[in-house]
N, CA, C and O atoms as CSV, one atom per row, in Angstrom:
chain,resi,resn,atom,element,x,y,z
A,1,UNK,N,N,0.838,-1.168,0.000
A,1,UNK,CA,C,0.000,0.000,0.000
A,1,UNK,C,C,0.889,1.238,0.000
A,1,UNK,O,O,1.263,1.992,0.898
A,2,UNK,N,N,1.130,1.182,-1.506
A,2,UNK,CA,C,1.844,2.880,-1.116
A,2,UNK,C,C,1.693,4.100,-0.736
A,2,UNK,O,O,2.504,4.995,-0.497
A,3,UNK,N,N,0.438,4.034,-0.700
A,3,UNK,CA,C,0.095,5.610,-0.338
A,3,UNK,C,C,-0.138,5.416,0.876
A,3,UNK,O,O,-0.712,6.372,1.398
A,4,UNK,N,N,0.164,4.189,1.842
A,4,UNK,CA,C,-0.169,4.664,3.248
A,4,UNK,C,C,1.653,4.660,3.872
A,4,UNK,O,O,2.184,5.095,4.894
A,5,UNK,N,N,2.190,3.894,2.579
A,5,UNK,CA,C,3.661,3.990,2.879
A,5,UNK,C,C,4.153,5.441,2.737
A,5,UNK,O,O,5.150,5.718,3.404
A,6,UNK,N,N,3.590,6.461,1.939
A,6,UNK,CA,C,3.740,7.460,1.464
A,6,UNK,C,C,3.345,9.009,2.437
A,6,UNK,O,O,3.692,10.187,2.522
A,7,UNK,N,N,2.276,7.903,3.110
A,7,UNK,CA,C,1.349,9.279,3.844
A,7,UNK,C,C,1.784,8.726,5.671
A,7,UNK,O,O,1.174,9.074,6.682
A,8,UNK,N,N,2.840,7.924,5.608
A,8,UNK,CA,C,3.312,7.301,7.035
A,8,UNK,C,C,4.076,8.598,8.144
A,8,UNK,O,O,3.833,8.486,9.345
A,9,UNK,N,N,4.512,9.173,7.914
A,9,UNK,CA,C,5.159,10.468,8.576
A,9,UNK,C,C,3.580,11.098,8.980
A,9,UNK,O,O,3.594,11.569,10.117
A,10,UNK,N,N,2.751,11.163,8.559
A,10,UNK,CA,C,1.450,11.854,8.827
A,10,UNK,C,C,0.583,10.970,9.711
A,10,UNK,O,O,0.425,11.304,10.885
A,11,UNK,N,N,0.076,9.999,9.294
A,11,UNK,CA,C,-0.745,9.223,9.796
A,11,UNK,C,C,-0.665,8.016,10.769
A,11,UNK,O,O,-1.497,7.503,11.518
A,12,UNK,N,N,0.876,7.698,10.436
A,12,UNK,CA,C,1.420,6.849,11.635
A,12,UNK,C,C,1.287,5.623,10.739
A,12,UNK,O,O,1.374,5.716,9.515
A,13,UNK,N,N,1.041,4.293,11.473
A,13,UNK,CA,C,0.805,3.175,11.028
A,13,UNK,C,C,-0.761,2.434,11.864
A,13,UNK,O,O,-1.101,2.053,12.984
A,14,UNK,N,N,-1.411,2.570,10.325
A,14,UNK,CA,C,-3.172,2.366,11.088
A,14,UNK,C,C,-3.166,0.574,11.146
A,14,UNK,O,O,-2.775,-0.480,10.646
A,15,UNK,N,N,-4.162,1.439,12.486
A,15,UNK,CA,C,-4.454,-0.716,12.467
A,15,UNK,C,C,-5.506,-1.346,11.933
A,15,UNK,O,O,-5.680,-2.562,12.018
A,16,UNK,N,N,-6.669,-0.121,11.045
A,16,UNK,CA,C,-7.913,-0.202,10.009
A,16,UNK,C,C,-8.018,0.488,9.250
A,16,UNK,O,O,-8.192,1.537,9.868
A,17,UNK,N,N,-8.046,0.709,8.234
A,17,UNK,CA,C,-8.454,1.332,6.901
A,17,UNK,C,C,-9.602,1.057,6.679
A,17,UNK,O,O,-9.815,-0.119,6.385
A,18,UNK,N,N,-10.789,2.011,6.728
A,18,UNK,CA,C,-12.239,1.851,6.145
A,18,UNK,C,C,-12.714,2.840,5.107
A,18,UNK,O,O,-12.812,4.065,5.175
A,19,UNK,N,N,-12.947,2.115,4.266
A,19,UNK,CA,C,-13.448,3.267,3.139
A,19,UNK,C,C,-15.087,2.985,2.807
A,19,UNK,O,O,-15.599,1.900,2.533
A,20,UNK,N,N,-15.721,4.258,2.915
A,20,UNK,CA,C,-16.988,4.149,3.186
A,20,UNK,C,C,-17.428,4.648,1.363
A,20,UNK,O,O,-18.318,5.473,1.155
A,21,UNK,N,N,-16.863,4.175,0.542
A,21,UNK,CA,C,-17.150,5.229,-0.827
A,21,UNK,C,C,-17.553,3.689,-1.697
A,21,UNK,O,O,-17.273,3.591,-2.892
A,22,UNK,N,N,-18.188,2.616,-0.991
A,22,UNK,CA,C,-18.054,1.160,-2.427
A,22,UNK,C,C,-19.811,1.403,-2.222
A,22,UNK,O,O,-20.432,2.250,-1.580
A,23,UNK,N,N,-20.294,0.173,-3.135
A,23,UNK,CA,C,-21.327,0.191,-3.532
A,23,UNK,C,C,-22.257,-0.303,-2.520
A,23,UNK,O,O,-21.657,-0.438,-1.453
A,24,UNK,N,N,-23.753,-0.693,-2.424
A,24,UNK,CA,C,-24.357,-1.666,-1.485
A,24,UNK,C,C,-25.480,-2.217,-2.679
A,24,UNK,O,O,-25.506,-1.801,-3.838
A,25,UNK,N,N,-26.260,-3.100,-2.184
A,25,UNK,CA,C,-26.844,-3.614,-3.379
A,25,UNK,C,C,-28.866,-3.022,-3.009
A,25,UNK,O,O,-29.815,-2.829,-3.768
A,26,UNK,N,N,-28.671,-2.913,-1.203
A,26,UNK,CA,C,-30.097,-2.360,-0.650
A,26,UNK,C,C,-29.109,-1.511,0.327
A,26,UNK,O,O,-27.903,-1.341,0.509
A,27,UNK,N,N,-30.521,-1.029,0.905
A,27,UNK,CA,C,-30.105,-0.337,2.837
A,27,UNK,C,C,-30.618,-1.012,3.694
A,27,UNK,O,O,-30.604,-0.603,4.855
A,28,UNK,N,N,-31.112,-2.022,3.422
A,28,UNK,CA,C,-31.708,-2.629,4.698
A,28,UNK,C,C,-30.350,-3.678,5.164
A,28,UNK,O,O,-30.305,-3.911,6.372
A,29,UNK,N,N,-29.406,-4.229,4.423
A,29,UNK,CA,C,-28.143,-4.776,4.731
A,29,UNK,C,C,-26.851,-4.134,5.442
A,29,UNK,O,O,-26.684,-2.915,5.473
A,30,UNK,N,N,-26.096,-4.904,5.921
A,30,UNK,CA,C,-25.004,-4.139,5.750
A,30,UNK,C,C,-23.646,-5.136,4.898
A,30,UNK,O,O,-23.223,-6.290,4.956
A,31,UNK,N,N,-23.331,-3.862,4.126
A,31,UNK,CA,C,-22.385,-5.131,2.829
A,31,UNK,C,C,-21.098,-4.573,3.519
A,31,UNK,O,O,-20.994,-3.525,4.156
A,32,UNK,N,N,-20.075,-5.574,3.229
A,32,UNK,CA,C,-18.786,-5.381,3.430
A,32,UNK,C,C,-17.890,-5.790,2.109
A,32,UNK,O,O,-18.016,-6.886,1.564
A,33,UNK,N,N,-17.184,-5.013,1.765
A,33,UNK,CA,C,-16.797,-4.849,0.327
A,33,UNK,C,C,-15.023,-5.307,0.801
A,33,UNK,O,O,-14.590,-4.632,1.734
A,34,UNK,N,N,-14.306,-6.090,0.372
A,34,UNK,CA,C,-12.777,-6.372,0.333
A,34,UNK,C,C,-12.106,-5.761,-0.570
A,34,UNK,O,O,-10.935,-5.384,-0.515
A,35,UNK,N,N,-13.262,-5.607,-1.865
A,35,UNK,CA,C,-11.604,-5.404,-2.550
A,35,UNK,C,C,-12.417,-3.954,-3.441
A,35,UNK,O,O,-13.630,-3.904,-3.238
A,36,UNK,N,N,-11.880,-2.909,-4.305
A,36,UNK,CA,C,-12.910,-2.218,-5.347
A,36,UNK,C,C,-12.287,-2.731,-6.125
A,36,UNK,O,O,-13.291,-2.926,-6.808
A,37,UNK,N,N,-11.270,-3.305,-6.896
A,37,UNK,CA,C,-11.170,-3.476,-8.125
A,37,UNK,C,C,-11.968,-4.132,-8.555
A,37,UNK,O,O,-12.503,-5.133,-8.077
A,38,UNK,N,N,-12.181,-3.406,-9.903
A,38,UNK,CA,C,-13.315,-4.647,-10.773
A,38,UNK,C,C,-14.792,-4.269,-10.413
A,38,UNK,O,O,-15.625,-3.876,-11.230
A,39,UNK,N,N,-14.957,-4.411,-9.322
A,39,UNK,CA,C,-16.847,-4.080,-9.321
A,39,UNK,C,C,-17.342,-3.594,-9.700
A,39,UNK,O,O,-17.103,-2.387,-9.726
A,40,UNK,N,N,-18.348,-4.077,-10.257
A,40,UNK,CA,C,-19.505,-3.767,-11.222
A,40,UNK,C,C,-20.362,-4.530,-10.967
A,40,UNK,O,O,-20.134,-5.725,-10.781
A,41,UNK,N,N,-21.874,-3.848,-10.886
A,41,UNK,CA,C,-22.777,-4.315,-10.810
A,41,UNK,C,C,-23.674,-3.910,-12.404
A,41,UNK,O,O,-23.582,-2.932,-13.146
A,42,UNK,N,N,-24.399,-4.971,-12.461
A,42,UNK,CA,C,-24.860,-4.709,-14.157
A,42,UNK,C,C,-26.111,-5.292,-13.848
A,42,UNK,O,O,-26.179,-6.378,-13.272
A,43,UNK,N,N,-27.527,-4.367,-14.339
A,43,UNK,CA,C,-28.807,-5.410,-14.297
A,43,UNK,C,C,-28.877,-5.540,-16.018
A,43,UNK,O,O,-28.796,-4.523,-16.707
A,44,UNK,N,N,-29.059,-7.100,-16.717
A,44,UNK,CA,C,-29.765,-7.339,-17.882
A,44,UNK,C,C,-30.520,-8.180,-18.232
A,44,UNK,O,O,-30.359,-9.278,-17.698
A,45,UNK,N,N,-31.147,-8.102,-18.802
A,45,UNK,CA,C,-32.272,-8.682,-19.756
A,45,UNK,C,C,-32.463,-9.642,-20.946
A,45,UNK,O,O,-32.811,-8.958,-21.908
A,46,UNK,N,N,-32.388,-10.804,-21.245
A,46,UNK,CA,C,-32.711,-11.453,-22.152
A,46,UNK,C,C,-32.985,-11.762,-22.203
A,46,UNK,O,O,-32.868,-12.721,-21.440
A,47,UNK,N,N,-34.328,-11.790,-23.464
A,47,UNK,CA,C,-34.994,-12.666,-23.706
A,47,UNK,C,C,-35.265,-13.347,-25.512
A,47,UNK,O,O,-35.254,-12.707,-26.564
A,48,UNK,N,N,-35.445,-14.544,-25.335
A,48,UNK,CA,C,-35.226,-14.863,-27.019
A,48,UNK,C,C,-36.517,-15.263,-27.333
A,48,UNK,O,O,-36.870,-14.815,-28.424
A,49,UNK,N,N,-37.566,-16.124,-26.624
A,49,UNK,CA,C,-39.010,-16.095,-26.955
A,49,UNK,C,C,-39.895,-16.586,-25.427
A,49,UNK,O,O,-39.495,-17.120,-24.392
A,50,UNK,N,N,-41.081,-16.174,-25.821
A,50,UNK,CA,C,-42.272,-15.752,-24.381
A,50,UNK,C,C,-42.436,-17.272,-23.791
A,50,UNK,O,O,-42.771,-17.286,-22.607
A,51,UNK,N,N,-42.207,-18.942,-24.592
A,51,UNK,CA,C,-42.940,-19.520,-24.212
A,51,UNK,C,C,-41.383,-20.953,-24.965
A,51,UNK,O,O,-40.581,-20.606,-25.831
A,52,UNK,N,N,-41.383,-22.069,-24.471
A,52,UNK,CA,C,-40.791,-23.272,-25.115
A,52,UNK,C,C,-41.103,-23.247,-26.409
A,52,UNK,O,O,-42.180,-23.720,-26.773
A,53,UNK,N,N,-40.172,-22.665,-27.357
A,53,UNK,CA,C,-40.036,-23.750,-28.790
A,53,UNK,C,C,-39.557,-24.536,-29.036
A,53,UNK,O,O,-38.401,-24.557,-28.613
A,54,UNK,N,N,-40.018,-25.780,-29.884
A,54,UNK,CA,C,-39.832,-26.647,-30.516
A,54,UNK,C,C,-38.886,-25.899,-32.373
A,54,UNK,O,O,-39.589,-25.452,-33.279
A,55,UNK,N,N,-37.443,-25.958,-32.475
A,55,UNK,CA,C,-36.739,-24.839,-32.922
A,55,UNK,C,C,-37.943,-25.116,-34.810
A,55,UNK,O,O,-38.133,-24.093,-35.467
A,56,UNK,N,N,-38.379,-26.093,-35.198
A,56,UNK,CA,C,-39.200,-26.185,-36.108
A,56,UNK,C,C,-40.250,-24.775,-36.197
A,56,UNK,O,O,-40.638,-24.071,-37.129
A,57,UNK,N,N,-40.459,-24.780,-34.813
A,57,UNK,CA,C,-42.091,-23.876,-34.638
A,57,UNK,C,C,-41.567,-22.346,-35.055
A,57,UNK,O,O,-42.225,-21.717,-35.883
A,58,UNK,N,N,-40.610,-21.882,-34.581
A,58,UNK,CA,C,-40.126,-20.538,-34.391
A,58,UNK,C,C,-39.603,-20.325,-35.634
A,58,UNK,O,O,-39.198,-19.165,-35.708
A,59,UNK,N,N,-39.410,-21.035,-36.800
A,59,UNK,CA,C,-38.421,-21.057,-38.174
A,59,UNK,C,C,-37.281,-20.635,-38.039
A,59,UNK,O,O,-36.949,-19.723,-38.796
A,60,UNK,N,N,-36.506,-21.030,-37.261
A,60,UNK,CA,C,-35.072,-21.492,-37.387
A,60,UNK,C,C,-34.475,-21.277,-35.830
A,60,UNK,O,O,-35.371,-21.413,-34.996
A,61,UNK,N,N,-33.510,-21.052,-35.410
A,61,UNK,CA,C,-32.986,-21.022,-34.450
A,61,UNK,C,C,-33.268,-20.208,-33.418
A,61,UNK,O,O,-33.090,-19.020,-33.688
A,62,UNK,N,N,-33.641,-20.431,-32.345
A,62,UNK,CA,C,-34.182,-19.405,-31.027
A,62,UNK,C,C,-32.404,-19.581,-30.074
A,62,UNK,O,O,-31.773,-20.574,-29.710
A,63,UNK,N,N,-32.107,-17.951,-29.962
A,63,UNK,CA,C,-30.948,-18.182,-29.087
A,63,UNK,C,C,-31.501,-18.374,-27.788
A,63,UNK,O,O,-32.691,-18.123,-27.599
A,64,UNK,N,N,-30.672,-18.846,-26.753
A,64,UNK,CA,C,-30.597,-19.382,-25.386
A,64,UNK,C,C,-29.932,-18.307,-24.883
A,64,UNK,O,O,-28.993,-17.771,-25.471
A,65,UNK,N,N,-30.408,-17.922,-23.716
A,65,UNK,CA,C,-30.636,-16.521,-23.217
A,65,UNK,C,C,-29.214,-16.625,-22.345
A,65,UNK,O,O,-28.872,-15.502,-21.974
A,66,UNK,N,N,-28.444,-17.508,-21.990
A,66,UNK,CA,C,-27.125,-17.707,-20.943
A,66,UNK,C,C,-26.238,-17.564,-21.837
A,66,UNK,O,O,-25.182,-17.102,-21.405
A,67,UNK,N,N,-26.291,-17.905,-23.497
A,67,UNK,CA,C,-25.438,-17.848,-24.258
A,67,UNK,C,C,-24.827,-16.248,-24.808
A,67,UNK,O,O,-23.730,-15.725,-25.006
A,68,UNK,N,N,-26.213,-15.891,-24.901
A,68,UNK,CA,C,-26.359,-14.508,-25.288
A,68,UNK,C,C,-25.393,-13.613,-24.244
A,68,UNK,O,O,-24.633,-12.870,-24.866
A,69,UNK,N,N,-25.288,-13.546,-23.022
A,69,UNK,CA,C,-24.814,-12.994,-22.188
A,69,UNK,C,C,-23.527,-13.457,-22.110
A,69,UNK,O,O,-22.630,-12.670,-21.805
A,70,UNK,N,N,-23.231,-14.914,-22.396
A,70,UNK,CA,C,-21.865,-14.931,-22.234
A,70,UNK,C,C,-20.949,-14.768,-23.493
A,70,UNK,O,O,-19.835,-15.292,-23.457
A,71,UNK,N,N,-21.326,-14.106,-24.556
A,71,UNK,CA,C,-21.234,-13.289,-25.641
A,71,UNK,C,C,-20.781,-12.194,-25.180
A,71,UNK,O,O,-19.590,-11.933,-25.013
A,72,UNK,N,N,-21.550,-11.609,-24.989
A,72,UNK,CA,C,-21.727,-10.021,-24.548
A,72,UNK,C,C,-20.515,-9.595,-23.383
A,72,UNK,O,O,-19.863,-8.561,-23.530
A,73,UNK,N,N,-20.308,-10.484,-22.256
A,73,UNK,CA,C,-19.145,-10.812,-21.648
A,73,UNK,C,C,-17.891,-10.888,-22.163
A,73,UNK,O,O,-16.964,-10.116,-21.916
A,74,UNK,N,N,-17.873,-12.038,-23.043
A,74,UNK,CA,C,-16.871,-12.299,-23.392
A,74,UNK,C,C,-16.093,-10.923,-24.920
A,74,UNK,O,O,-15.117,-11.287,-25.575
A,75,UNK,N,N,-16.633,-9.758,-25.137
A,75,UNK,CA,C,-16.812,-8.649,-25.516
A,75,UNK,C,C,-15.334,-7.777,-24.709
A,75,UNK,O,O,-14.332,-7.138,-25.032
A,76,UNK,N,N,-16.044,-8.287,-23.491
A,76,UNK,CA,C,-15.307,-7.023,-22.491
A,76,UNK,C,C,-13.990,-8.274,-21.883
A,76,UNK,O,O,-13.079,-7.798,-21.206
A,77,UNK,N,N,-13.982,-9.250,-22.064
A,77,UNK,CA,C,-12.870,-10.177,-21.862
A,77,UNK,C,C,-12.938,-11.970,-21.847
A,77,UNK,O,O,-13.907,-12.730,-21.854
A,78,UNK,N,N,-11.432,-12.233,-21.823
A,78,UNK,CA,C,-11.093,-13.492,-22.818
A,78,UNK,C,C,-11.951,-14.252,-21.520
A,78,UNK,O,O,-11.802,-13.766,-20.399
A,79,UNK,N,N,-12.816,-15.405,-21.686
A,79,UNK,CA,C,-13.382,-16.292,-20.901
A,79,UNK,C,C,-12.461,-17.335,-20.323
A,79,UNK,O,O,-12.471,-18.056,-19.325
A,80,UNK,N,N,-11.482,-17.081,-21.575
A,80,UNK,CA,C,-10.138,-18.602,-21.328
A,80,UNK,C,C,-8.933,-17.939,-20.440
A,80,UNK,O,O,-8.460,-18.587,-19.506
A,81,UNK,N,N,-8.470,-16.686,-20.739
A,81,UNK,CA,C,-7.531,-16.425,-19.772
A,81,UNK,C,C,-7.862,-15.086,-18.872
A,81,UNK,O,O,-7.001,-14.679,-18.091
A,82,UNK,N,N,-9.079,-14.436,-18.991
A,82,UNK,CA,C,-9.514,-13.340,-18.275
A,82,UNK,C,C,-8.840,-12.169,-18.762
A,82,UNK,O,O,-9.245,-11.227,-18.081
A,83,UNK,N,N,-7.761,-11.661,-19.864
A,83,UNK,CA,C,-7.538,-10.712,-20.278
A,83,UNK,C,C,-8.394,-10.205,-20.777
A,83,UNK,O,O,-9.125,-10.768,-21.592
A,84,UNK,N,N,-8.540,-8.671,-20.300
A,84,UNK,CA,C,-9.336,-7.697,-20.462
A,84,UNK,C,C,-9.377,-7.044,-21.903
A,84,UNK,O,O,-8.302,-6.655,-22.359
A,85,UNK,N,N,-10.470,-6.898,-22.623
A,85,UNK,CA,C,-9.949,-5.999,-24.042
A,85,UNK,C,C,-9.473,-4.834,-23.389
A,85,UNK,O,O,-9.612,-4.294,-22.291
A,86,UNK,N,N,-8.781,-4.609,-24.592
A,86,UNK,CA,C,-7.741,-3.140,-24.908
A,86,UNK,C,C,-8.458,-1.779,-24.870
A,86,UNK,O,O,-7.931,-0.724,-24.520
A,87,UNK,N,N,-10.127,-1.993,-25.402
A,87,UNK,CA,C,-10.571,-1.101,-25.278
A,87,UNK,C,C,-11.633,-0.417,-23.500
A,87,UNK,O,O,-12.527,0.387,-23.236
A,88,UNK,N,N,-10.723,-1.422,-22.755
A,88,UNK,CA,C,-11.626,-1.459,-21.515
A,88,UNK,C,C,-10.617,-1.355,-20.291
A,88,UNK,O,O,-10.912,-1.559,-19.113
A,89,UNK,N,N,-8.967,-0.885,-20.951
A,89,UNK,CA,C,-7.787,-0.444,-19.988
A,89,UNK,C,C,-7.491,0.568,-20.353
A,89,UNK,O,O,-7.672,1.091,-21.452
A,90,UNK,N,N,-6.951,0.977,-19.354
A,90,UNK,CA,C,-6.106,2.180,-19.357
A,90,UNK,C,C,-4.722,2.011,-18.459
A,90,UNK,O,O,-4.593,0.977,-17.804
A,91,UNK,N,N,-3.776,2.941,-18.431
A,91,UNK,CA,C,-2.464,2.841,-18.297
A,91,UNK,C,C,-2.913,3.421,-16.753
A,91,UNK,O,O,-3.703,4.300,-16.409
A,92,UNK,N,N,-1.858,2.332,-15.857
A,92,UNK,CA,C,-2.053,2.756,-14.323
A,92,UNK,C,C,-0.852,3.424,-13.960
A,92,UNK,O,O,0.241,3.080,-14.410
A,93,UNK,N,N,-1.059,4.656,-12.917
A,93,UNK,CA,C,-0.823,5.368,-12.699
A,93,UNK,C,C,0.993,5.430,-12.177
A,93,UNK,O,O,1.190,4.318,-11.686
A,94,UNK,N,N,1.620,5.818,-12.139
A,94,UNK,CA,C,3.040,5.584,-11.374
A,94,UNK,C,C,2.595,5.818,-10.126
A,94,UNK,O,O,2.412,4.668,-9.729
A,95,UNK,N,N,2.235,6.688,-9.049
A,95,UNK,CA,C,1.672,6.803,-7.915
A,95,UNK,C,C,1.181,5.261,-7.333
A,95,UNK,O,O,1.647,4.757,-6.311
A,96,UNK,N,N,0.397,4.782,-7.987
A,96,UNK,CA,C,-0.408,3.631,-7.760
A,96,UNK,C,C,0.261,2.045,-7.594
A,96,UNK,O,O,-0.099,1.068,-6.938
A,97,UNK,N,N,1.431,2.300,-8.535
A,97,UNK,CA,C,2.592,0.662,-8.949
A,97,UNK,C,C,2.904,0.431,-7.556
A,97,UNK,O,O,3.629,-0.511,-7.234
């Protein structure tokens, strides 16, 4: 933690760090958050038809609604090794290394 290595002449050496700035999902809980990297919360929606087809009935292929999403996922990164697309990084900070 460099910035508490950084901010140590000031603050001393803490025996808790609480950061009250992460997400919750209600208020009637209380969430405890470990880490922020990465979190995201996302609500979506898919749907491919109202009722069971038989793929004959619908004339041709009805997508499967788990597939669809793990499409859409796999968009924002590799499923096989978890690298992130290029268009979804940015260069981290020297402060931060």
């Amino acid at each position: 933690m460099k910035l508490l290595d950084a901010a140590k002449d000031i603050i001393g050496t803490p025996d808790v760090c609480i950061c009250l700035d992460s997400g919750a999902l209600d208020y009637n809980t209380m969430w405890l958050t470990t880490s922020l990297r990465g979190v995201i919360i996302v609500d979506v929606t898919v749907s491919g038809g109202e009722i069971g087809y038989h793929s004959g009935e619908a004339g041709g292929i009805v997508p499967e609604s788990f597939r669809v999403i793990r499409e859409l996922l796999a968009r924002i990164d590799d499923p096989l090794t978890g690298e992130v697309h290029k268009d979804f990084t940015c260069p981290i900070p020297d402060w931060k290394a």
